[in-house]
PDB file of N, CA, C and O in Angstrom:
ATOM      1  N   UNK A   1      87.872  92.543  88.929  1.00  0.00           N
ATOM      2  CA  UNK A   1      88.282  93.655  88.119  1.00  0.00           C
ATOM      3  C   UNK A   1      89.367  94.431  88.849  1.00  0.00           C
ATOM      4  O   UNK A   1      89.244  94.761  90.029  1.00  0.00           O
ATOM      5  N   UNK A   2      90.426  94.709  88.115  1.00  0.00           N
ATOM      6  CA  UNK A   2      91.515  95.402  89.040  1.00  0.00           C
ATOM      7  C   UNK A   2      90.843  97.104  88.940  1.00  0.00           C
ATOM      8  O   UNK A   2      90.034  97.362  88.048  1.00  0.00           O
ATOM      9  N   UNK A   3      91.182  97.941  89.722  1.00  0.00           N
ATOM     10  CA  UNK A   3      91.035  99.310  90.397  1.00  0.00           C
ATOM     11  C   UNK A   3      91.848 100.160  89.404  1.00  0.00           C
ATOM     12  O   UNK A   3      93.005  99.775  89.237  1.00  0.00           O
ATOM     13  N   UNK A   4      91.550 100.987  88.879  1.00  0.00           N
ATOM     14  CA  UNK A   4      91.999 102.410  87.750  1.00  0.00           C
ATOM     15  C   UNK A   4      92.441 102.886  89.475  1.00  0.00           C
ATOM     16  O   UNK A   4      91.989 102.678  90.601  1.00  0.00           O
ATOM     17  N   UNK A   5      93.880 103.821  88.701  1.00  0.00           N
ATOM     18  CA  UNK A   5      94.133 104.415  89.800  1.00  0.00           C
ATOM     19  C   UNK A   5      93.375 106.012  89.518  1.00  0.00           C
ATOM     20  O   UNK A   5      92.898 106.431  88.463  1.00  0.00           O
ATOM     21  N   UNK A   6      93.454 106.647  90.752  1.00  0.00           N
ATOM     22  CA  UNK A   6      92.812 107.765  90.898  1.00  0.00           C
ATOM     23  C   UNK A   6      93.058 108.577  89.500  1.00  0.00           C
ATOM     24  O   UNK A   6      93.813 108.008  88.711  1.00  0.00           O
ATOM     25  N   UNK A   7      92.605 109.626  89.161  1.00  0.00           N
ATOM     26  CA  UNK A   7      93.245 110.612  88.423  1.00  0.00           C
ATOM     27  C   UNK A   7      92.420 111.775  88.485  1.00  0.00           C
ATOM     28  O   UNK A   7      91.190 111.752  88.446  1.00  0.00           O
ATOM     29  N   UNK A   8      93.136 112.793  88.584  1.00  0.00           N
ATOM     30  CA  UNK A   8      92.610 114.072  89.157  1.00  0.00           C
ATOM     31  C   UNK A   8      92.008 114.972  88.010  1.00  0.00           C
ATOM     32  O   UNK A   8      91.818 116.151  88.307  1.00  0.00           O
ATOM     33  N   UNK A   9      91.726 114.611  86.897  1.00  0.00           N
ATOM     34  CA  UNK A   9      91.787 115.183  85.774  1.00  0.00           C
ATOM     35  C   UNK A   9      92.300 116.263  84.948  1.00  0.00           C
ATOM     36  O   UNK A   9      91.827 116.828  83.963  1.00  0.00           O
ATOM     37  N   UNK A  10      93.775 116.462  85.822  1.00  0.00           N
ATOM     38  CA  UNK A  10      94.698 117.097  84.889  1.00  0.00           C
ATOM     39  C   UNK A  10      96.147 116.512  84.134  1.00  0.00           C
ATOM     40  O   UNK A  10      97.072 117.117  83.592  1.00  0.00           O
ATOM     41  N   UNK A  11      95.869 114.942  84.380  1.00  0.00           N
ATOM     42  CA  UNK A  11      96.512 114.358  84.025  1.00  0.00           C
ATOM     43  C   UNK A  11      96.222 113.029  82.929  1.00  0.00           C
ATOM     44  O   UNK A  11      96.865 112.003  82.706  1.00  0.00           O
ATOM     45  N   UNK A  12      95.052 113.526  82.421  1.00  0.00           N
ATOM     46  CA  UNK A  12      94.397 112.502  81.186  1.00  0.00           C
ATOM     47  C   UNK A  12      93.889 113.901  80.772  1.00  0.00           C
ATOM     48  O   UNK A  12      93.311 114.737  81.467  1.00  0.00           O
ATOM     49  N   UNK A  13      94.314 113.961  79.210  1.00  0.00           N
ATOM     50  CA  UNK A  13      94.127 114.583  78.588  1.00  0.00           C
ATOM     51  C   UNK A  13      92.454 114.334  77.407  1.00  0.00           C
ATOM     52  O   UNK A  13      92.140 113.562  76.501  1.00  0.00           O
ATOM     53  N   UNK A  14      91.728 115.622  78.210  1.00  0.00           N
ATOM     54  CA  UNK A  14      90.321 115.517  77.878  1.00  0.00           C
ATOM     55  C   UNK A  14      89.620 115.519  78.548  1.00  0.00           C
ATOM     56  O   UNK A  14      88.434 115.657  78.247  1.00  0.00           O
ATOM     57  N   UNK A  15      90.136 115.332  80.012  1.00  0.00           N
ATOM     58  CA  UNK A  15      88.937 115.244  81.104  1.00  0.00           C
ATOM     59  C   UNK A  15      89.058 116.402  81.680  1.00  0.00           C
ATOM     60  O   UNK A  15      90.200 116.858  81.731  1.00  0.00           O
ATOM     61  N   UNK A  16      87.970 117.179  82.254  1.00  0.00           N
ATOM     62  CA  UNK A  16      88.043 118.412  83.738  1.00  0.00           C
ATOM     63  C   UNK A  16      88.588 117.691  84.948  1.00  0.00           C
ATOM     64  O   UNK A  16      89.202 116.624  84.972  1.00  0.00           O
ATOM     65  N   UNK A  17      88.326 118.295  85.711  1.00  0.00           N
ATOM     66  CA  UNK A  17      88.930 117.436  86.865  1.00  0.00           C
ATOM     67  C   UNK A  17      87.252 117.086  87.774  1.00  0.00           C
ATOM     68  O   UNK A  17      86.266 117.730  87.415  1.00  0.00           O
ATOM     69  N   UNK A  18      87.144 116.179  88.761  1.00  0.00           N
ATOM     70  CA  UNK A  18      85.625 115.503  88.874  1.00  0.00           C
ATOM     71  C   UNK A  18      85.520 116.492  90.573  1.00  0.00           C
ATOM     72  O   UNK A  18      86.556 117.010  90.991  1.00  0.00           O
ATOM     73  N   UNK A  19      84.473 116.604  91.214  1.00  0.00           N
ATOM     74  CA  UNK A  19      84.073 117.132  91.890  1.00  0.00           C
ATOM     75  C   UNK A  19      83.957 115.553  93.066  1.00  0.00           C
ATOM     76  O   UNK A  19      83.643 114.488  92.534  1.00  0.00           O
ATOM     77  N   UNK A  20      84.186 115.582  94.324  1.00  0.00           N
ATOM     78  CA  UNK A  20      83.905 114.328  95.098  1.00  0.00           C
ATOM     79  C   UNK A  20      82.772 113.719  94.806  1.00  0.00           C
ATOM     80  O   UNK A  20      82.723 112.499  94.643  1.00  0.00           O
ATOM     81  N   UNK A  21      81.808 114.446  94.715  1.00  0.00           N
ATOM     82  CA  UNK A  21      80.203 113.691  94.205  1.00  0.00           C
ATOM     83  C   UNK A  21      80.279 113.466  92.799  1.00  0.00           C
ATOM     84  O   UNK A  21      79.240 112.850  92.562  1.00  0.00           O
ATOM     85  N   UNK A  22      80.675 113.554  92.116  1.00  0.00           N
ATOM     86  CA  UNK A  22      80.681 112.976  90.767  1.00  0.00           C
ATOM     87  C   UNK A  22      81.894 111.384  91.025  1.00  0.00           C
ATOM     88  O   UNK A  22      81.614 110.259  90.610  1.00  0.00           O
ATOM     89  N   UNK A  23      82.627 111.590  91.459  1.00  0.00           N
ATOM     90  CA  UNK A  23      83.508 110.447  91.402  1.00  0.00           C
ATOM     91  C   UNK A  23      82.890 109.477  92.075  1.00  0.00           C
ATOM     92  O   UNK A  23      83.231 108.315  91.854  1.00  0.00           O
ATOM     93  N   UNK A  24      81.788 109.783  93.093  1.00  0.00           N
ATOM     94  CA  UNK A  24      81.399 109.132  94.027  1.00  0.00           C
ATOM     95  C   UNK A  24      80.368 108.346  93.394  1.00  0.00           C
ATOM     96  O   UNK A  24      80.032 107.198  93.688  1.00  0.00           O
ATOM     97  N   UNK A  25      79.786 109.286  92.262  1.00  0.00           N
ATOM     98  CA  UNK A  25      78.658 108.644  91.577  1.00  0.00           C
ATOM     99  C   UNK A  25      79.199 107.897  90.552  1.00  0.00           C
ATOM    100  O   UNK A  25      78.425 107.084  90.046  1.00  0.00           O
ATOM    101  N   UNK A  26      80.375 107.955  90.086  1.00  0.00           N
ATOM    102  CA  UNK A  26      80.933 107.585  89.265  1.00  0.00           C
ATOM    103  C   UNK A  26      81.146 105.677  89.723  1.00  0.00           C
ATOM    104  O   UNK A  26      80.755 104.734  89.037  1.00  0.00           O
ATOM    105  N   UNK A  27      81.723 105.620  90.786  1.00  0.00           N
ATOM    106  CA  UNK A  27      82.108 104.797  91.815  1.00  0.00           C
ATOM    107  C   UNK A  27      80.764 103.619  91.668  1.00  0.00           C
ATOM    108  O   UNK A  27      80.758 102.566  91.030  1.00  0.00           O
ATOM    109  N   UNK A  28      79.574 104.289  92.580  1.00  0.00           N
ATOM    110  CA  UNK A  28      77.730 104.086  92.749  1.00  0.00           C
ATOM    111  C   UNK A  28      77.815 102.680  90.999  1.00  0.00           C
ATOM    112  O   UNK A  28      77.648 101.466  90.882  1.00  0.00           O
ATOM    113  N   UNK A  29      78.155 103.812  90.043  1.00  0.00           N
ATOM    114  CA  UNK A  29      77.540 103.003  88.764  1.00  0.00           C
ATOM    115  C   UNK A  29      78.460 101.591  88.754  1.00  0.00           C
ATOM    116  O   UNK A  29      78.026 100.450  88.912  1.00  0.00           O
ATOM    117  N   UNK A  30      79.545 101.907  88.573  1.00  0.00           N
ATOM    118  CA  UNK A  30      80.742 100.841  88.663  1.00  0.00           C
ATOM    119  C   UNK A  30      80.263  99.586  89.411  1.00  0.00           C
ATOM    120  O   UNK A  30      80.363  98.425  89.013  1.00  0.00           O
ATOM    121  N   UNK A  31      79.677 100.057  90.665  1.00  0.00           N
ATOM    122  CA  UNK A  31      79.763  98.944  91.162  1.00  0.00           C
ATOM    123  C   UNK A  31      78.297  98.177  91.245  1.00  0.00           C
ATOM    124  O   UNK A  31      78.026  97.030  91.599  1.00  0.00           O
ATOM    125  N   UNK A  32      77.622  99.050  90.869  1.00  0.00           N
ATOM    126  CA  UNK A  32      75.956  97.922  90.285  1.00  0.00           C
ATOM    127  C   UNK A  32      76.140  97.840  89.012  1.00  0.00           C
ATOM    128  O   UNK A  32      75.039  97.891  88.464  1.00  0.00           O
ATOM    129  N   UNK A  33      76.901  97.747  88.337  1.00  0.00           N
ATOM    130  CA  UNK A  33      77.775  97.151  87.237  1.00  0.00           C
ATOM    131  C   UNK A  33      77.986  95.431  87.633  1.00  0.00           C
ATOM    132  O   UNK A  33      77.356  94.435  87.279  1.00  0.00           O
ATOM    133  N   UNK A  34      79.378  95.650  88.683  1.00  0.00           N
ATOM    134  CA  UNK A  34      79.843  94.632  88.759  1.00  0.00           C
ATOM    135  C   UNK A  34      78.619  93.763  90.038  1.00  0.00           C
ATOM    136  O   UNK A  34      78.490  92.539  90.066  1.00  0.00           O
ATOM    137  N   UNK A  35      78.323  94.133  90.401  1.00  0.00           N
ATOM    138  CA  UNK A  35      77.100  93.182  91.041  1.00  0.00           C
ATOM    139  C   UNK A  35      76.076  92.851  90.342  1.00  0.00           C
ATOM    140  O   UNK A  35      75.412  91.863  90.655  1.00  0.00           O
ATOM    141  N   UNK A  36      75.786  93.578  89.332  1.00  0.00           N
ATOM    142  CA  UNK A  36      75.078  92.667  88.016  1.00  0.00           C
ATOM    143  C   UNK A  36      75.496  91.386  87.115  1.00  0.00           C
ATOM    144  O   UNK A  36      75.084  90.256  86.851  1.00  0.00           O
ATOM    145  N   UNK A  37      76.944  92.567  86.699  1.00  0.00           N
ATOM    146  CA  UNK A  37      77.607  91.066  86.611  1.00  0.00           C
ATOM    147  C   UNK A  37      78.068  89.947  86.846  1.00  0.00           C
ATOM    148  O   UNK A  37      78.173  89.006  86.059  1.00  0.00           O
ATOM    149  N   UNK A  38      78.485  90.022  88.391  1.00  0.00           N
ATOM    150  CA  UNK A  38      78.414  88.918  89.235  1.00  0.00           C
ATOM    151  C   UNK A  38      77.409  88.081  88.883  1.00  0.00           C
ATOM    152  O   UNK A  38      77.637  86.951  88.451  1.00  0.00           O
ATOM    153  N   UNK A  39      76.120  88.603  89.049  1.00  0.00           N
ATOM    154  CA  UNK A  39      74.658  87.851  89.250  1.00  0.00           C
ATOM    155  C   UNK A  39      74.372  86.913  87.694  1.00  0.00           C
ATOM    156  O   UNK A  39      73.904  85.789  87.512  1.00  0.00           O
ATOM    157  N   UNK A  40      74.852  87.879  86.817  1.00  0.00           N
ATOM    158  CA  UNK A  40      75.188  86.616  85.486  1.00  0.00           C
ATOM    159  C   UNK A  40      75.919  85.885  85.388  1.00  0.00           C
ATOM    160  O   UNK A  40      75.589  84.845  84.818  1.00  0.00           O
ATOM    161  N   UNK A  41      77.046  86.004  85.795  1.00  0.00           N
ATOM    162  CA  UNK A  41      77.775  84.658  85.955  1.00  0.00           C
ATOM    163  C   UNK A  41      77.561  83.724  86.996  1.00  0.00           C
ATOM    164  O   UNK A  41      78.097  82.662  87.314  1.00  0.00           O
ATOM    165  N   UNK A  42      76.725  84.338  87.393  1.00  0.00           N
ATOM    166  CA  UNK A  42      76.325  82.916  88.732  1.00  0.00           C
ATOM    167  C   UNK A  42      75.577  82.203  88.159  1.00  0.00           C
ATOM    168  O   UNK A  42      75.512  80.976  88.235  1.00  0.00           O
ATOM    169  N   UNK A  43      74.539  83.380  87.133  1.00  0.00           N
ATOM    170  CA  UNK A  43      73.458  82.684  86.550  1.00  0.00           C
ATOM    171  C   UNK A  43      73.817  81.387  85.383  1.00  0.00           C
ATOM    172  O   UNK A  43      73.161  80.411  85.019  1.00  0.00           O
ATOM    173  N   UNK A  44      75.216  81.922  85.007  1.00  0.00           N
ATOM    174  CA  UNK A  44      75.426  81.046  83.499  1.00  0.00           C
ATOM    175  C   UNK A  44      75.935  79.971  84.280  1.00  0.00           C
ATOM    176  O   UNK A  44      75.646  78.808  83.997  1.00  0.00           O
ATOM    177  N   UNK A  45      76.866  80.341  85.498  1.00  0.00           N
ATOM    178  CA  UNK A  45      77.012  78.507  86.246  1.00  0.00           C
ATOM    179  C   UNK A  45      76.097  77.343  86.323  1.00  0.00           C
ATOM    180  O   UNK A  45      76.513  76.186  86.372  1.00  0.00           O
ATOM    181  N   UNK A  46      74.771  77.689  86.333  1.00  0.00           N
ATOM    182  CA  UNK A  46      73.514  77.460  87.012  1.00  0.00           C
ATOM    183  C   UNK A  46      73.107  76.480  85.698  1.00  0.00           C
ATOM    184  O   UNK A  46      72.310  75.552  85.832  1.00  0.00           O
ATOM    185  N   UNK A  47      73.830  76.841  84.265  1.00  0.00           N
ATOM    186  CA  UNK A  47      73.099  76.617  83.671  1.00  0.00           C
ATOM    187  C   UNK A  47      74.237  75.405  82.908  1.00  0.00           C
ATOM    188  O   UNK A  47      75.313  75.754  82.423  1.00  0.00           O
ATOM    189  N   UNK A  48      73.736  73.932  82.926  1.00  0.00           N
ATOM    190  CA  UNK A  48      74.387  72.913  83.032  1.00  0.00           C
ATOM    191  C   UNK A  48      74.557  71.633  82.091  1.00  0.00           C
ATOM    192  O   UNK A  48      75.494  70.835  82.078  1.00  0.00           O
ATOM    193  N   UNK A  49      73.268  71.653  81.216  1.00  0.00           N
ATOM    194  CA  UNK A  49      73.143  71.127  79.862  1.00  0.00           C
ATOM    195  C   UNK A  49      73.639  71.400  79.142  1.00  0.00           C
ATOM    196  O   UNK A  49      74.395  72.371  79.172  1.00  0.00           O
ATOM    197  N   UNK A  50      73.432  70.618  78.089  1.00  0.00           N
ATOM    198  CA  UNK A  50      74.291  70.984  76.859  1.00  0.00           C
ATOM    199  C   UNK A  50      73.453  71.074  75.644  1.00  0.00           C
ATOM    200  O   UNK A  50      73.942  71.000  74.517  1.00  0.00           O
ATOM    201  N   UNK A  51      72.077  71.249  75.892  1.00  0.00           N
ATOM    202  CA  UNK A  51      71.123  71.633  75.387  1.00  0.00           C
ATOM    203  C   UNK A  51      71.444  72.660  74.130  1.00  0.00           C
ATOM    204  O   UNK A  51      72.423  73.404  74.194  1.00  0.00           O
ATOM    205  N   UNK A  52      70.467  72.657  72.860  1.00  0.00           N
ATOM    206  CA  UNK A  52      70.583  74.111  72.100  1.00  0.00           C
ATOM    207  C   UNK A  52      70.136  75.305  72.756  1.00  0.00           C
ATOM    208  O   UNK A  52      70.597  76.438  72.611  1.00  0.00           O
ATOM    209  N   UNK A  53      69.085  74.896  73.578  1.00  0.00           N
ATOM    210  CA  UNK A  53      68.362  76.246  74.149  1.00  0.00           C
ATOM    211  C   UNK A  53      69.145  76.530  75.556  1.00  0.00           C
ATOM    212  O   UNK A  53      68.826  77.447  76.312  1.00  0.00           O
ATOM    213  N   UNK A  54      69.911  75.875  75.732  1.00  0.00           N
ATOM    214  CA  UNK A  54      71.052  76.501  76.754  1.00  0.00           C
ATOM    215  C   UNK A  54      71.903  77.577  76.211  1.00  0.00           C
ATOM    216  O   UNK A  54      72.272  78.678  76.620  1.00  0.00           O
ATOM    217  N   UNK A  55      72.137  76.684  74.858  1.00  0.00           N
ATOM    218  CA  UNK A  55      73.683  77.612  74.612  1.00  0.00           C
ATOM    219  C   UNK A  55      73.105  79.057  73.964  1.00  0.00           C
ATOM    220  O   UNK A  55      73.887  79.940  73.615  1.00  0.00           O
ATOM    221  N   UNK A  56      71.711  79.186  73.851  1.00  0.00           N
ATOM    222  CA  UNK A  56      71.372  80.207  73.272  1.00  0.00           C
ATOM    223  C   UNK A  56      71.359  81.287  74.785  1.00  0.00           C
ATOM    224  O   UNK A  56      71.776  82.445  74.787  1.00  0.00           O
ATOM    225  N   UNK A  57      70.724  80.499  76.099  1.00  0.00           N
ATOM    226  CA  UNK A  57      71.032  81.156  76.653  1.00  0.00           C
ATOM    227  C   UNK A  57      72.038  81.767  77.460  1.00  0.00           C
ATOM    228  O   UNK A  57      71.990  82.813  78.108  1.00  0.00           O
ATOM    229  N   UNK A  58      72.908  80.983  77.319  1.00  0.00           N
ATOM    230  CA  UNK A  58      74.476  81.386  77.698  1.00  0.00           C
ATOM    231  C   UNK A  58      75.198  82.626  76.917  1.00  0.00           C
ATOM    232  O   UNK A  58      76.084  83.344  77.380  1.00  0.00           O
ATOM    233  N   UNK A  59      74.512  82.716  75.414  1.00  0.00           N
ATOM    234  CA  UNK A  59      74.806  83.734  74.422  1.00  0.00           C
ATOM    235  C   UNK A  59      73.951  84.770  74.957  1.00  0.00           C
ATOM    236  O   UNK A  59      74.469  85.877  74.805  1.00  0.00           O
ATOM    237  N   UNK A  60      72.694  84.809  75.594  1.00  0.00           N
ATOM    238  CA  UNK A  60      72.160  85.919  75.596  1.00  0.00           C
ATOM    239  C   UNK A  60      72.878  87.073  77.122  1.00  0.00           C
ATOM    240  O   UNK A  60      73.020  88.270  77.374  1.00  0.00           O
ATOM    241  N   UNK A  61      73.137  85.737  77.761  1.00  0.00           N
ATOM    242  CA  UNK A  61      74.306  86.115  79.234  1.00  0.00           C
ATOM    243  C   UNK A  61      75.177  87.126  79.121  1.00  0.00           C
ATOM    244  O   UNK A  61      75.390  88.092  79.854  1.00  0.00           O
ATOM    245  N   UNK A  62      75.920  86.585  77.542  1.00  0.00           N
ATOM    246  CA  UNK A  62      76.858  87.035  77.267  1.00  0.00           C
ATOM    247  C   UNK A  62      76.774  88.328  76.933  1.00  0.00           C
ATOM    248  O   UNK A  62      77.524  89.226  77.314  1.00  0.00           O
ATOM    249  N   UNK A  63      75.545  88.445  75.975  1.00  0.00           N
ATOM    250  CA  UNK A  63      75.181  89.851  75.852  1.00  0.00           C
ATOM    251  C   UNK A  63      74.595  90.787  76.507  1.00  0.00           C
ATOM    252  O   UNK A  63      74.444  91.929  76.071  1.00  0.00           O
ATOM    253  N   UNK A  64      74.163  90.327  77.764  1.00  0.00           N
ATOM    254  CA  UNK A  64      73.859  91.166  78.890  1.00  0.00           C
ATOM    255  C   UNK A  64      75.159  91.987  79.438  1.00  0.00           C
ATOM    256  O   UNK A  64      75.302  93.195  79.626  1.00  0.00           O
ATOM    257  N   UNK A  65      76.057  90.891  79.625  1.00  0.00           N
ATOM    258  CA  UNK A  65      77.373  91.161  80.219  1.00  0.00           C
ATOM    259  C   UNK A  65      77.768  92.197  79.228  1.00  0.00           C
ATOM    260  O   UNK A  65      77.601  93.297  79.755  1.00  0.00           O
ATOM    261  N   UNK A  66      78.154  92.296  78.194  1.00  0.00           N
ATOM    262  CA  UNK A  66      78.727  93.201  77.281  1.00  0.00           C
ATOM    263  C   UNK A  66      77.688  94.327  77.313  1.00  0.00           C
ATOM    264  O   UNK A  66      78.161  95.433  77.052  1.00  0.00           O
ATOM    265  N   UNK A  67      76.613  94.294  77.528  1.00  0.00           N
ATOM    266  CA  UNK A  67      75.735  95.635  77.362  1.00  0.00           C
ATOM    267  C   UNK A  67      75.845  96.020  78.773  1.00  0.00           C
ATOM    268  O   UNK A  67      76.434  97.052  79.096  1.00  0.00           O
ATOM    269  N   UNK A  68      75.402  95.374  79.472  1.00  0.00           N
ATOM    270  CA  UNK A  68      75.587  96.354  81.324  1.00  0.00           C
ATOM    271  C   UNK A  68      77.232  96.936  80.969  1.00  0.00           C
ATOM    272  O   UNK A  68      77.397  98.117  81.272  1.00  0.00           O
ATOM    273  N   UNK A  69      78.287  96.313  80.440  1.00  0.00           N
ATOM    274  CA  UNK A  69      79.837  97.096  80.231  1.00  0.00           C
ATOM    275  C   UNK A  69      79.435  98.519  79.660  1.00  0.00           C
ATOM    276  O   UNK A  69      79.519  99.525  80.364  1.00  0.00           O
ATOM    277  N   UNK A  70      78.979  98.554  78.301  1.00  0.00           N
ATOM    278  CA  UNK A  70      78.655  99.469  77.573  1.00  0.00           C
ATOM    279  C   UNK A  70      77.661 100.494  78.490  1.00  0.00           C
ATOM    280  O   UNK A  70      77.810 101.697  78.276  1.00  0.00           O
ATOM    281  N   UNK A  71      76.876 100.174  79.278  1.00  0.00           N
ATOM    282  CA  UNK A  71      75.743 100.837  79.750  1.00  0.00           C
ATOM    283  C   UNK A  71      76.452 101.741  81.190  1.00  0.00           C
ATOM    284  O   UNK A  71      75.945 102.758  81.665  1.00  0.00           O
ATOM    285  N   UNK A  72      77.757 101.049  81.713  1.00  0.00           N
ATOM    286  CA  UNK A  72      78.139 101.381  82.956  1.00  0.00           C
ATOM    287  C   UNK A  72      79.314 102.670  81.951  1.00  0.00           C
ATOM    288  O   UNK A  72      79.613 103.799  82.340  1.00  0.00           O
ATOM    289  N   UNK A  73      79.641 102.174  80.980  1.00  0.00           N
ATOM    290  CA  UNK A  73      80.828 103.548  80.804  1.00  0.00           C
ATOM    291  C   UNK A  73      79.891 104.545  79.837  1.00  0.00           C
ATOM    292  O   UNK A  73      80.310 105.681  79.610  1.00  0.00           O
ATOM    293  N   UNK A  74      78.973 104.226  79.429  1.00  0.00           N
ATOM    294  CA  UNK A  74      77.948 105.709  79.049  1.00  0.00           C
ATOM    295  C   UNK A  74      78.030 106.216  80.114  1.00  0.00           C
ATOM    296  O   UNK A  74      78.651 107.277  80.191  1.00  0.00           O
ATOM    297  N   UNK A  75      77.454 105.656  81.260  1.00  0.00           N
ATOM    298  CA  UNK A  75      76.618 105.955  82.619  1.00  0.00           C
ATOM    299  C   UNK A  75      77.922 106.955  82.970  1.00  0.00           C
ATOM    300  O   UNK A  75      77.668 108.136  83.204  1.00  0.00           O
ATOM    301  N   UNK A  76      79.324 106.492  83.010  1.00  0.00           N
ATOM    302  CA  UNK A  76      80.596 107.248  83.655  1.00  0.00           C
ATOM    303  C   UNK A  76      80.874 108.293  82.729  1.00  0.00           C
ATOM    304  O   UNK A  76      81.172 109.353  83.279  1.00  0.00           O
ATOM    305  N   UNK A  77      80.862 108.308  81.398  1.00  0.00           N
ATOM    306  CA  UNK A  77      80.600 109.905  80.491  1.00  0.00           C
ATOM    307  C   UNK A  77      79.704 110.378  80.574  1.00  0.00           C
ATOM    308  O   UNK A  77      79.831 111.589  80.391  1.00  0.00           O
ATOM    309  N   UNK A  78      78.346 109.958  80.854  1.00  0.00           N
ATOM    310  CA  UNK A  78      77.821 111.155  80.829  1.00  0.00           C
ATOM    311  C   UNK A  78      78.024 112.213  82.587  1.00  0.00           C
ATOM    312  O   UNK A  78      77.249 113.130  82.860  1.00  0.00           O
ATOM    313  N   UNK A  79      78.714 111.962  83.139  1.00  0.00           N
ATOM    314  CA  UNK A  79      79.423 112.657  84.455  1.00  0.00           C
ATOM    315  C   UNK A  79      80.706 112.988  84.313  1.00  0.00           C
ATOM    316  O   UNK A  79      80.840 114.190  84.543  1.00  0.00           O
ATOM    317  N   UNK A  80      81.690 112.474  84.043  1.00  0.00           N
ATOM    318  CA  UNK A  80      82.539 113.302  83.363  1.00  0.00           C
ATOM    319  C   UNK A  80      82.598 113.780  82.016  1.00  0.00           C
ATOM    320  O   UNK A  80      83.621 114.353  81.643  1.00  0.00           O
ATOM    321  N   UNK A  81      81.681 113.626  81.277  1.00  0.00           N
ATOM    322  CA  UNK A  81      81.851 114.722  80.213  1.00  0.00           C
ATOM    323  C   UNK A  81      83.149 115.184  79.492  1.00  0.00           C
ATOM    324  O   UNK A  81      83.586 116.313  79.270  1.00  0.00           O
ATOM    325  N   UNK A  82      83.657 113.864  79.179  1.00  0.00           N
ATOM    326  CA  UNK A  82      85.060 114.165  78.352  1.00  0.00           C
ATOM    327  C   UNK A  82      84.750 115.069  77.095  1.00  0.00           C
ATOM    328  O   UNK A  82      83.572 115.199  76.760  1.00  0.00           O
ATOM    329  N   UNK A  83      85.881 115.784  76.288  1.00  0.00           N
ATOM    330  CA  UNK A  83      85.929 116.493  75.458  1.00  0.00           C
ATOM    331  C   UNK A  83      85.065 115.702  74.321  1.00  0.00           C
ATOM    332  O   UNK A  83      84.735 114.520  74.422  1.00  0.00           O
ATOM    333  N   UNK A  84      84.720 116.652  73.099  1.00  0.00           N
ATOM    334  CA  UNK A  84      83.785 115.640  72.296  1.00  0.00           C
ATOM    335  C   UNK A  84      85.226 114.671  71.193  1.00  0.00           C
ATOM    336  O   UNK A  84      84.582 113.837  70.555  1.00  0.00           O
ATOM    337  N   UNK A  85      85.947 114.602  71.012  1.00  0.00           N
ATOM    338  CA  UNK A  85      86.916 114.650  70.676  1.00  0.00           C
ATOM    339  C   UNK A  85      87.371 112.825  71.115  1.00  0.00           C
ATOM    340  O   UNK A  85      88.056 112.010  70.496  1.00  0.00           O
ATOM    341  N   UNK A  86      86.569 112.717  72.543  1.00  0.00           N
ATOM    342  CA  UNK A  86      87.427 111.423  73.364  1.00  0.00           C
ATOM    343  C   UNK A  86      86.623 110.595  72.812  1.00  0.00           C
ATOM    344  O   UNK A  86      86.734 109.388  73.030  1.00  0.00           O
TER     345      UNK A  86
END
């Protein structure tokens, strides 16, 4: 995943600006994010048939992956607290 550059929050319109411990926690979620996700795609390597009940579970992978996404940028609004608006 490439790196968002910093932003201080007076330069995205909608955000306050973050306190070091919020960015830090912000940071914390991000990255047991991506070490989750790592751990599913290791898992879907793993998985090698061509089975029906494979590909169901390769779909359910998939939807892990897309929900830990969804679950990691709740996790980052509800700490910055963008306008209701964003």
């Amino acid at each position: 995943m490439s790196e968002a550059k910093p932003q201080d929050g007076n330069t995205v319109k909608g955000y306050r600006t973050l306190s070091h411990g919020e960015i830090g926690k912000m940071n914390q979620f991000k990255e047991l994010s991506r070490q989750f996700i790592q751990l599913l795609r290791v898992h879907a390597g793993d998985i090698t048939s061509n089975a029906p009940q494979d590909w169901e579970a390769v779909e359910w992978i998939r939807k892990a992956e897309m929900d830990m996404k969804v679950a990691c940028m709740s996790a980052c609004r509800s700490v910055s607290r963008p306008d209701a608006d964003c």
